[in-house]
ROGU-203027 format. One record per residue: x, y, z of N, C-alpha, C, O in turn; residue in three letters. Coordinates in steps of 0.02 Angstrom, whole numbers, plus 50000, padded with zeros to 5 digits. Layout:
// ROGU-203027
XYZXYZXYZXYZAla;...
This chain:
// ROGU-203027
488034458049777487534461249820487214467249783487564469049736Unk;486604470949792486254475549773486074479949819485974479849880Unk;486054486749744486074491549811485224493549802484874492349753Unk;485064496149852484084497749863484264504749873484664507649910Unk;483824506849828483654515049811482914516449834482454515149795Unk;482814518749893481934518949890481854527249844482294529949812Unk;481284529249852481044532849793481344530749752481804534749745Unk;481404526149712481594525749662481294527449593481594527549539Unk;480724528549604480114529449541480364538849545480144541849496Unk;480594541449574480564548449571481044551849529481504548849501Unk;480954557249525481374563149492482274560649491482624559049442Unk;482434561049563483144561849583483144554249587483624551749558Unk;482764550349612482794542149628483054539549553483604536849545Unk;482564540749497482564537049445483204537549415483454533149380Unk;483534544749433483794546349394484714541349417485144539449376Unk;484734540649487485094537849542484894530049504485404527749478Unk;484484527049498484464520149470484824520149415485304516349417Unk;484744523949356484964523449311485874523449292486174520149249Unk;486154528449341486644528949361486934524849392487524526549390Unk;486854519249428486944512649460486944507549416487284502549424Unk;486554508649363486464502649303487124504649288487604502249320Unk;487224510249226487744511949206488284508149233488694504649204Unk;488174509849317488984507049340489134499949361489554497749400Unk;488564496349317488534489649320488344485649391488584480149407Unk;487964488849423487804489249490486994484949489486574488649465Unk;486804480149504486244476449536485794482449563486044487849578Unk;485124481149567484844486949588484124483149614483844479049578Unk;483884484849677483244485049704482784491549692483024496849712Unk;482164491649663481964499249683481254497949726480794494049716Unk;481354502249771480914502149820480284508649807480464514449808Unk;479784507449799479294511049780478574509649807478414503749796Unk;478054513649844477754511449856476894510149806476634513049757Unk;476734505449842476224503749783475834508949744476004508849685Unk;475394513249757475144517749735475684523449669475424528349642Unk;476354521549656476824526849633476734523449567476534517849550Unk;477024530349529476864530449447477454527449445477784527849497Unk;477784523449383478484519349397478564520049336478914515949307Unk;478294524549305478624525649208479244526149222479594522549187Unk;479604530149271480414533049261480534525549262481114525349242Unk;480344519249273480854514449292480594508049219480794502249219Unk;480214510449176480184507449112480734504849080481214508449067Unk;480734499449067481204496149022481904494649069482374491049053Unk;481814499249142482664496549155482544488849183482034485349182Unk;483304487249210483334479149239483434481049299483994481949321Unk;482764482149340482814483249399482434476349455482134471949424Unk;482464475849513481794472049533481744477649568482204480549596Unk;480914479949566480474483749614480154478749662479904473249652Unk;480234482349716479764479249782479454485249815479734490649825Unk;478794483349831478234488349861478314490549916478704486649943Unk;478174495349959478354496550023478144503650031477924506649982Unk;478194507050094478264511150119478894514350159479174509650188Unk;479204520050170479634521050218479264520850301479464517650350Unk;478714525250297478434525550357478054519950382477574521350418Unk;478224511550368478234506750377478934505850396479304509150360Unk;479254502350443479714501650441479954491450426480494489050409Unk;479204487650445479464482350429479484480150360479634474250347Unk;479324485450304479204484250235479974487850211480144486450154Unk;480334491350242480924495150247481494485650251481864482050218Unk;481214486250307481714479650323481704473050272482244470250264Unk;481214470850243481124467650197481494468250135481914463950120Unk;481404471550111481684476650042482644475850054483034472750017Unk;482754478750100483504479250148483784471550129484384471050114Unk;483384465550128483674459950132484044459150053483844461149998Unk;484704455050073485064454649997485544460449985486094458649963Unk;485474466449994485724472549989486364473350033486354470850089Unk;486974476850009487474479150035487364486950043487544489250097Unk;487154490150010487084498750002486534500549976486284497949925Unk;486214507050024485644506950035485624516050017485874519950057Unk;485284518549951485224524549954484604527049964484174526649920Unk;484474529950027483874532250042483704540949985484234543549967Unk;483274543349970482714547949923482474548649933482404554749937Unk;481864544449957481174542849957481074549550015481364549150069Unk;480744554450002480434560150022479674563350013479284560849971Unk;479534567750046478864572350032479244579050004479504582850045Unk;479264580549941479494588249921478964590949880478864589349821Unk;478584595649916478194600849897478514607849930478784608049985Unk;478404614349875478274619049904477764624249940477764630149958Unk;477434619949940476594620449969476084611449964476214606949924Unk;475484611150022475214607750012474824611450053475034616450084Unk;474124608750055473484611850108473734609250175474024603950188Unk;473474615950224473724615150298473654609850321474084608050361Unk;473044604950305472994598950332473404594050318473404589050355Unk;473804594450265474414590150242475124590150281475544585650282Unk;475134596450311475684598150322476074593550383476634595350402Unk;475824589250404476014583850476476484577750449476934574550475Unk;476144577450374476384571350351477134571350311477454566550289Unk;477354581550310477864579050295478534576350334479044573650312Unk;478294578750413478654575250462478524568550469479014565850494Unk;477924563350455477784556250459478474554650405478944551250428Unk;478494556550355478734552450286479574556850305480074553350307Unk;479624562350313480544564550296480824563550335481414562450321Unk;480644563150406480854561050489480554554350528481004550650548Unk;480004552650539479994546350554480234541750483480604536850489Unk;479974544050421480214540750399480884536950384481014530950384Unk;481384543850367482004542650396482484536750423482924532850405Unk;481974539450498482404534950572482114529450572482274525850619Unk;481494526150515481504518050497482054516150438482404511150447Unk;482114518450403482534517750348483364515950384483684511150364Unk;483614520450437484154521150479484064513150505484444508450501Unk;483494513650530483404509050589483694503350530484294502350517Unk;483304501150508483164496150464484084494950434484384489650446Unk;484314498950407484984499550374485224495750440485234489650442Unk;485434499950498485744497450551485744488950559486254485350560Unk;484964486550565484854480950616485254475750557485594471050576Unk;485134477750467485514474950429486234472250404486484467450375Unk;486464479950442487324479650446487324479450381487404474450346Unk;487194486350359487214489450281487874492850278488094496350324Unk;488204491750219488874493850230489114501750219489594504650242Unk;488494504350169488574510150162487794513150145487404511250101Unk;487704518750199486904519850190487214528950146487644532850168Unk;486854529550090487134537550060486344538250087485904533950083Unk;486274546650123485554548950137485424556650097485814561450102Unk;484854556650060484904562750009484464568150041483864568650031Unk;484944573050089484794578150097484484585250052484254584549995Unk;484524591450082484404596750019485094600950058485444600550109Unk;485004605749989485684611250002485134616550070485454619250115Unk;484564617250068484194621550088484444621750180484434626750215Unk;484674613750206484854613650274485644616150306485934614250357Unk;485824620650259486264622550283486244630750275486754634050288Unk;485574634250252485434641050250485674644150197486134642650159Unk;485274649550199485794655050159486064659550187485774662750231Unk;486744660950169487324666450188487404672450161487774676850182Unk;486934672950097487204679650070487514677949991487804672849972Unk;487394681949966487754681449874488314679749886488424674149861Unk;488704681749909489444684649918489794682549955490364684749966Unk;489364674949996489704671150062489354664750022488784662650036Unk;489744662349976489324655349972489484648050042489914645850080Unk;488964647350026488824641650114489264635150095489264632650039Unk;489614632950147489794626250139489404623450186488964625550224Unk;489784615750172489624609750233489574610950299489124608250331Unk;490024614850326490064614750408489374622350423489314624450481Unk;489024624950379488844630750400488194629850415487884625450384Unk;487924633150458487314631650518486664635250470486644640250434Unk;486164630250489485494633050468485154638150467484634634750471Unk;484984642550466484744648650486484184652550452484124658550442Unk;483804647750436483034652850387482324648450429481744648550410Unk;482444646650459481854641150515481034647050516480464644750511Unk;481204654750523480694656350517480504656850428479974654950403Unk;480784658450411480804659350306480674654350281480374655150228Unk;480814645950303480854641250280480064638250287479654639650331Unk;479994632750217479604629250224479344623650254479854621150278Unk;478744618850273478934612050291479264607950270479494603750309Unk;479404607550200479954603950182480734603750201481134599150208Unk;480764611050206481224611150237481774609550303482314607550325Unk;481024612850314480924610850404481174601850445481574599250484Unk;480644600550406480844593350408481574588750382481904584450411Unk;481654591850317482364587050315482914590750354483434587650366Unk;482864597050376483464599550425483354594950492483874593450523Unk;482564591950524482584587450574482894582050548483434580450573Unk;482694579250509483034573450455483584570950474483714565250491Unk;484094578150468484634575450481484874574650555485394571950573Unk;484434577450591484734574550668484804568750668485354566450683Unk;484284564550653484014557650667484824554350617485144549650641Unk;485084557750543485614552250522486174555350568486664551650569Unk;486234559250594486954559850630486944557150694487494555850720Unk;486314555750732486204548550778486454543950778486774540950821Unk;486294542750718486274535150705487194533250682487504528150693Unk;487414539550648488144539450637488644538950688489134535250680Unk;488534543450757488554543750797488774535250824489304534350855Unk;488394530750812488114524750855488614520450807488604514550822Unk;488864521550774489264518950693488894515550648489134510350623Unk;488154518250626488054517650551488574523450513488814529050520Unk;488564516150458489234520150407488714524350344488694522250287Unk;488344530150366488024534550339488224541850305488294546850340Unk;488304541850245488414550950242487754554150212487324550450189Unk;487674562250213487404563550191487624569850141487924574950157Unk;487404567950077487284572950017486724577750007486134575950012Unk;486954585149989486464588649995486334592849920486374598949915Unk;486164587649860485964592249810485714600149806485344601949852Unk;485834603849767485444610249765485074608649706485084603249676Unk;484764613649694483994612449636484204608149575484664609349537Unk;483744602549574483854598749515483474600449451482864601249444Unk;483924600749407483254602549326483654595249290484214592649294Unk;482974593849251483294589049193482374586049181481804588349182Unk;482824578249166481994575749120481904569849173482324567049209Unk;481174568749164480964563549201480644565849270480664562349321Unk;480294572849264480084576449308479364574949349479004578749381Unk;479314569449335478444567349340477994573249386477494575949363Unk;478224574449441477564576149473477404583449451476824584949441Unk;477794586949444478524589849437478674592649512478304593449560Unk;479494593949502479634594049539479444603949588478924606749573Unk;479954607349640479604614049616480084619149581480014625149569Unk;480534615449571480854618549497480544618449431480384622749391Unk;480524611749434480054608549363479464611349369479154611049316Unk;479144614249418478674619149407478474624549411477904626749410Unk;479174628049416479294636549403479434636749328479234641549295Unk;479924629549283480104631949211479164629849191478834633449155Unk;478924624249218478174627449160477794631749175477414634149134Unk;477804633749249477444641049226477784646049207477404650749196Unk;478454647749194478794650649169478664652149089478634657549061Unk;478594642749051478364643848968477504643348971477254642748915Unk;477084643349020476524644049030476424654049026475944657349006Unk;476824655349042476674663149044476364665849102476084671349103Unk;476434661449157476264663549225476384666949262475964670149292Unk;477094667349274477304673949305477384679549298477784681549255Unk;477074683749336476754690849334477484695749360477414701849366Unk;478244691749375478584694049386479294691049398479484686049368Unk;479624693949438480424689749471480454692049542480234697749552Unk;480664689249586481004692149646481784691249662482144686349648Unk;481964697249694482764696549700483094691949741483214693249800Unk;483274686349712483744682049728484064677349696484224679749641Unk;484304670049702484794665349674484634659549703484314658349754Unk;484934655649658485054649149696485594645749640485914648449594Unk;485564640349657486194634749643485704629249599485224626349625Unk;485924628249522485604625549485485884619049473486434619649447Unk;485704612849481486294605449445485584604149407485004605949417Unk;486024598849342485754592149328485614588249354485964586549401Unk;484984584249338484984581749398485194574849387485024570949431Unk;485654571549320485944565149318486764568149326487244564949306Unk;486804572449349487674573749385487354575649479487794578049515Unk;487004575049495486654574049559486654565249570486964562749618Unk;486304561349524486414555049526487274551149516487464546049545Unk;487604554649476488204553849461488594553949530489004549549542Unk;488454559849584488674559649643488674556749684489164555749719Unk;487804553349700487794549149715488304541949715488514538449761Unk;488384541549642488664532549664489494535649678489844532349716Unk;489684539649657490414539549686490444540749760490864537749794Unk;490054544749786489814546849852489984538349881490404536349922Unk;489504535149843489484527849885490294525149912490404523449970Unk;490654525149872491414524949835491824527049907491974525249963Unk;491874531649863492224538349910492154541249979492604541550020Unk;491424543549989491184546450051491574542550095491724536550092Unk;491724547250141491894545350217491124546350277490884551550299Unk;490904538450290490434538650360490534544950399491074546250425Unk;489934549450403489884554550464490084561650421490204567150444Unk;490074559850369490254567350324489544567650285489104563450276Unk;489634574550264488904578650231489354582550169489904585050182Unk;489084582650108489564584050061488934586949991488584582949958Unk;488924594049983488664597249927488734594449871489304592749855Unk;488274593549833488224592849747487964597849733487404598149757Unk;488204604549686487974607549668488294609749582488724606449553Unk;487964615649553488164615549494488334622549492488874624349515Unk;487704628949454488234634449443487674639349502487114636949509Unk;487774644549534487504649549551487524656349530487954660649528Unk;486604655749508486344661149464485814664449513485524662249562Unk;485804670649483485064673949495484254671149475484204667049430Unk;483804673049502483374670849464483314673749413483034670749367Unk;483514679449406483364683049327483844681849277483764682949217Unk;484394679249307484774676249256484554669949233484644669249173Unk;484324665449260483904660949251483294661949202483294658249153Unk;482994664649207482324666549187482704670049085482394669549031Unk;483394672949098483734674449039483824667749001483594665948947Unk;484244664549048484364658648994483764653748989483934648748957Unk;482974653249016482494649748976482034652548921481634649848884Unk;482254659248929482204663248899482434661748820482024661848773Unk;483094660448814483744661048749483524653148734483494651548675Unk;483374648448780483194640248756482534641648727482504640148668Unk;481964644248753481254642448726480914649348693480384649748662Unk;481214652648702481094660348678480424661448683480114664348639Unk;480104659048742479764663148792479954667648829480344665448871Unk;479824675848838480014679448847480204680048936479724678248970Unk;480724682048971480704681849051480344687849061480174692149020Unk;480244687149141479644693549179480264697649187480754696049221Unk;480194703949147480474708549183480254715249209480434720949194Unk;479664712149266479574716849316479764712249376479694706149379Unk;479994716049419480324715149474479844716049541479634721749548Unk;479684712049582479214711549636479594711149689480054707549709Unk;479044719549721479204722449773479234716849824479024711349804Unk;479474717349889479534710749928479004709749963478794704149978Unk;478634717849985478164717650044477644718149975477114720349998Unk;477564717049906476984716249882476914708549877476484704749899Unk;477464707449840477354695949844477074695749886476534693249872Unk;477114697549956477284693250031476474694450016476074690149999Unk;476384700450025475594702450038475164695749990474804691450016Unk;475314696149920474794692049866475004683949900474534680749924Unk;475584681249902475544675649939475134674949995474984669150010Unk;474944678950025474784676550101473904676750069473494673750104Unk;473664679850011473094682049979472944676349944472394673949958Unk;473444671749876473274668849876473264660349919472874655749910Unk;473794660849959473524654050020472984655350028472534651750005Unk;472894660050057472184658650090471554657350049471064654950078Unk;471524658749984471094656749952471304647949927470874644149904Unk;471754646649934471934640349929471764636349970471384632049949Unk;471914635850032471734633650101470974634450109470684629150119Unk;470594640350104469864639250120469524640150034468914640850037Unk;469684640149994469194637049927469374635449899468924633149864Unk;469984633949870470064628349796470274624149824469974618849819Unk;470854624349864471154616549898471674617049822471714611049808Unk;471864618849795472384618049746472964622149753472854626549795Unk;473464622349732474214624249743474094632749742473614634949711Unk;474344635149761474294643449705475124645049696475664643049716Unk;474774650849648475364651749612476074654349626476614654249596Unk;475754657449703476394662449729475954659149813475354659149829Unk;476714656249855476574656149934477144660749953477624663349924Unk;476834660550028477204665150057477964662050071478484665250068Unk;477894654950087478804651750084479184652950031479794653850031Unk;478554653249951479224653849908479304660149925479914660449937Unk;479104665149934479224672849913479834673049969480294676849955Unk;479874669050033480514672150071480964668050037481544670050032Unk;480794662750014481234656549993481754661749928482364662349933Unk;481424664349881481624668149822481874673849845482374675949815Unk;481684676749886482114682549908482734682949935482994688349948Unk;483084676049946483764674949977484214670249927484054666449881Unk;484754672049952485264670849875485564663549917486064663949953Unk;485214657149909485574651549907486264648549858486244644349813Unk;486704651549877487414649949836487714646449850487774647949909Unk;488104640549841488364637549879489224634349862489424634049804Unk;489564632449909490144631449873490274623049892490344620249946Unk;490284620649827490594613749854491394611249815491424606949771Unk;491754613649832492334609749825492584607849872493174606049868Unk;492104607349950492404600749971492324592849926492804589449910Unk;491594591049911491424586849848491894585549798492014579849779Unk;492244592249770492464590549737493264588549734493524585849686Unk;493594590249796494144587349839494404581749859494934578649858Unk;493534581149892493684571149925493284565849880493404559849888Unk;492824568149833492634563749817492634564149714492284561149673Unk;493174569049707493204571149643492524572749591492464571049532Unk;492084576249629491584576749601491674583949558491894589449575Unk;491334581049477491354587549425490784585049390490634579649364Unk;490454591649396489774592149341489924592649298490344596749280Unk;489544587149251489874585049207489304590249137489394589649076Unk;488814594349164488544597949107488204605049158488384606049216Unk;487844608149133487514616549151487024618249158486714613449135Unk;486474623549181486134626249165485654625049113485134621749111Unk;485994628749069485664625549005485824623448979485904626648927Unk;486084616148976485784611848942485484605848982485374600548953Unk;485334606649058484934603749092484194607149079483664604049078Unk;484274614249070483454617149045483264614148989482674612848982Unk;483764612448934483614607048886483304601748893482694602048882Unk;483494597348907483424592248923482564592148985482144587648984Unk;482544595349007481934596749046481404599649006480824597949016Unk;481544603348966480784607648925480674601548876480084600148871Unk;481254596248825481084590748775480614588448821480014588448806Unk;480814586548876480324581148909479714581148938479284576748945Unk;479774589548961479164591448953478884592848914478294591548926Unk;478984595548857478354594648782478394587548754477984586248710Unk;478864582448776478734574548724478184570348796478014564448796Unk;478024574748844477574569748910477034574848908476664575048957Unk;476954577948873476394584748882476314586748923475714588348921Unk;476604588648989476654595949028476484601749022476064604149060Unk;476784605648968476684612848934476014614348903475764612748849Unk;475764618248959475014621448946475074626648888475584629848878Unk;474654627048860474464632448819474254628148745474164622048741Unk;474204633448688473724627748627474544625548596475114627548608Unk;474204619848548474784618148501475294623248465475854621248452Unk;475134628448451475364634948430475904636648460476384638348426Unk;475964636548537476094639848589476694632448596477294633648592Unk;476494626448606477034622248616477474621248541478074622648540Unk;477214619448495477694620348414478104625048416478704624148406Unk;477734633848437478444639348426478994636548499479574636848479Unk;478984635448530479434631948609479744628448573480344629848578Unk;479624623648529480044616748515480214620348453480814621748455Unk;479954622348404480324623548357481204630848409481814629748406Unk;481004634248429481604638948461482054633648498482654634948500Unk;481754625748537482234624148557482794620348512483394619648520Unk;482184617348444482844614048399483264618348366483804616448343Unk;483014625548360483394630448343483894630848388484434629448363Unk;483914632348450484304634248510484894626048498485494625748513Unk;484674623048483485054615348489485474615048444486054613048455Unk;485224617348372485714615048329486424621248315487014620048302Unk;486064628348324486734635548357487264630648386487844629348370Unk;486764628048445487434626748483487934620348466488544619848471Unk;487554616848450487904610548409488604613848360489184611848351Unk;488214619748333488744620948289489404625648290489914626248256Unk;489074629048359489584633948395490144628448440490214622448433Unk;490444632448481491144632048513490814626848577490314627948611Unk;491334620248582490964616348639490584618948688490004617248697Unk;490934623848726490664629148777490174633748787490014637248835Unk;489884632848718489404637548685488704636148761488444640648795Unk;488634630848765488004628148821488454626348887488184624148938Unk;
């Protein structure tokens, strides 16, 4: 039997296929027509077209399949106000077709890929587990917003005995970032030279093929009706911003932004976003509350019941993410500007090659 990965063309999807090959695992990828499907080049997959917010193209796909890992999401940290409806069509209705669909199948194991973001932040110094309650609904984004509804709809359906868990990665870095992701697009404006600063806070950094790695043991292991963290190390952002710093020796911002000044330029530039360019800007007001709170998180429940260990870091997931972004051309600026990046990172590569395993 085969297991169906929808998003599969994506960031965390592709990376979840590949990880399934590895484990000698049959694979459907579900993608819908319009999607870029480079991440799925050369593997031995069958793709089938579809939508989630279709649900009889859900059910189709489902046929043949024993285990069913749903992905397939809307993750932006901004889109124009008029967008903003659809990320409840696609993370929540979409969802509860995907559920539906699993159910009417008698799928034996549905894994559903939450975020770490639905269980809040607690504080530096209180990292959040599994059982701990949401609490940033006004701070939070639509993305957010939505997969914390998200998960009503899978604990429904668990409820009813679909044999469903859900996993809640924290920020993924690595390669294969297509759209990018909005990590993958804080490190290029980061070696773009964009940021005019840092704000005080943290978060929880993984790889994002030990995110996929979790996945298939998750499949394994997980117990139906449990929710179980993948995460990796928790840093500051300025510690962060240090170590892409020491990989690409682009220099980090070290001026520090006041909270009530971000808030102010976010809300300055949306609005020029929203009524004249219609394009992203550089600072919103979600990230600025989003960055101002220390998302830490602790998962050794994960790593208890389902023996989960990251199997690499920080940096050398920032590795692995900047190669791929200068070998897919991402990285703005002239040739000058990308050569000194790559030349510091084969520098940065071969130190460590030659230093103490631990060195990265």
């Amino acid at each position: 039997m085969k297991a169906l990965v929808t998003g599969a063309s994506g960031f965390m999807g592709s990376a979840v296929v590949r990880e399934l090959l590895r484990d000698g695992q049959e694979v459907k990828a579900f993608v819908r027509q319009e999607s870029d499907i480079r991440n799925l080049d050369g593997l031995d997959v069958e793709i089938v077209t579809g939508d989630i917010t279709d649900v009889a193209s859900v059910c189709r796909a489902m046929r043949g399949c024993s285990t069913v890992f749903h992905l397939a999401a809307m993750v932006y940290f901004w889109v124009p106000r008029k967008d903003r409806p659809r990320f409840y069509e696609v993370n929540v209705d979409g969802t509860r077709n995907v559920l539906t669909a699993a159910r009417d199948a008698s799928i034996d194991k549905l894994v559903y890929t939450s975020t770490v973001s639905t269980i809040g932040s607690h504080g530096k110094n209180n990292p959040a587990k599994e059982e701990f309650s949401f609490n940033l609904w006004d701070k939070s984004m639509d993305y957010e917003r939505s997969k914390y509804s998200a998960e009503f709809e899978v604990w429904r359906f668990a409820a009813r005995g679909l044999p469903v868990i859900a996993l809640l990665p924290s920020a993924p870095v690595g390669p294969r970032d297509i759209k990018p992701n909005p990590i993958g697009k804080l490190i290029l404006d980061f070696l773009a030279q964009r940021l005019p600063g840092y704000i005080d806070g943290g978060a929880n950094f993984i790889d994002v093929d030990d995110i996929a790695y979790g996945h298939v043991i998750a499949a394994k292991r997980g117990q139906p009706g449990e929710r179980y963290l993948l995460c990796g190390e928790n840093i500051s952002t300025l510690d962060l911003f240090k170590a892409l710093e020491s990989i690409s020796g682009i220099s980090a911002p070290r001026f520090k932004l006041p909270y009530s000044g971000a808030l102010t330029l976010g809300y300055l530039l949306e609005f020029v976003s929203n009524y004249v360019t219609n394009k992203h800007p550089l600072l919103t007001v979600p990230l600025v509350k989003f960055s101002s709170t220390y998302y830490y998180v602790d998962c050794s429940k994960a790593k208890r019941e389902l023996d989960f260990q990251p199997r690499s870091n920080i940096r050398a997931a920032a590795i692995k993410a900047i190669q791929w972004f200068l070998d897919n051309g991402y990285v703005s600026g002239s040739d000058k500007h990308r050569r000194r990046i790559r030349n510091h990172l084969d520098n940065f590569n071969e130190k460590a090659f030659n230093a103490a395993p631990t060195a990265i």
